[in-house]
C-alpha positions as a LaTeX table, in Angstrom:
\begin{tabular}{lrrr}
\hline
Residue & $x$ (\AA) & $y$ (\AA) & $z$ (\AA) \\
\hline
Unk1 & $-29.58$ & $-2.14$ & $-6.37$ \\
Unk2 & $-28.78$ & $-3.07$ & $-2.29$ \\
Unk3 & $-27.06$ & $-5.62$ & $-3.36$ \\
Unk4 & $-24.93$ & $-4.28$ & $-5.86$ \\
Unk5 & $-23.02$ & $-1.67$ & $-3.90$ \\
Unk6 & $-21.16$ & $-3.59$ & $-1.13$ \\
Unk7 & $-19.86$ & $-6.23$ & $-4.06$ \\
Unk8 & $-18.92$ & $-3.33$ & $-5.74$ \\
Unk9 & $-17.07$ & $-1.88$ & $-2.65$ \\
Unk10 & $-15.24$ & $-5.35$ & $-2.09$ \\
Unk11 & $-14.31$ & $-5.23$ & $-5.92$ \\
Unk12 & $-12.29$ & $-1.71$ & $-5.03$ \\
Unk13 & $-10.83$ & $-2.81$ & $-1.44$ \\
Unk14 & $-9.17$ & $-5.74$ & $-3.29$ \\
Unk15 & $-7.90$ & $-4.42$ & $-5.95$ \\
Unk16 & $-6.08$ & $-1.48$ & $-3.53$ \\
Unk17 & $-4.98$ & $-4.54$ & $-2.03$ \\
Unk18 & $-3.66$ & $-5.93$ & $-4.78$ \\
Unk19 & $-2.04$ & $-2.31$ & $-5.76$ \\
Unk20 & $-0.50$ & $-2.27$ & $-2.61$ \\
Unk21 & 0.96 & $-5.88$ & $-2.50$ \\
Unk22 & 2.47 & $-4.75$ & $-5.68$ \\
Unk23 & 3.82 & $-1.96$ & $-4.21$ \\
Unk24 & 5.67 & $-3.92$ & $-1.49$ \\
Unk25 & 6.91 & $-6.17$ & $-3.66$ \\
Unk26 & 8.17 & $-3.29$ & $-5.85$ \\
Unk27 & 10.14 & $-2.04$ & $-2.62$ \\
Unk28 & 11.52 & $-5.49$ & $-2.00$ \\
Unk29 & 12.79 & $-6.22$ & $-5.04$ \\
Unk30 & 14.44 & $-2.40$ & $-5.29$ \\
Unk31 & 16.47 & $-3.18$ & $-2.02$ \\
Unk32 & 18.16 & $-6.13$ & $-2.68$ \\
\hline
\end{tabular}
């Protein structure tokens, strides 16, 4: 049970990660 939180934490930080990389290259693409 420990051990299963903080993997599941990671699993959420990266995919807002990935969300926001997405978002940037969203904003990128809409300037040019």
């Amino acid at each position: 049970m420990g051990d299963y939180k903080p993997s599941n934490r990671k699993c959420v930080m990266y995919k807002k990660t990935m969300f926001d990389l997405g978002n940037l290259v969203m904003k990128l693409f809409y300037q040019v």
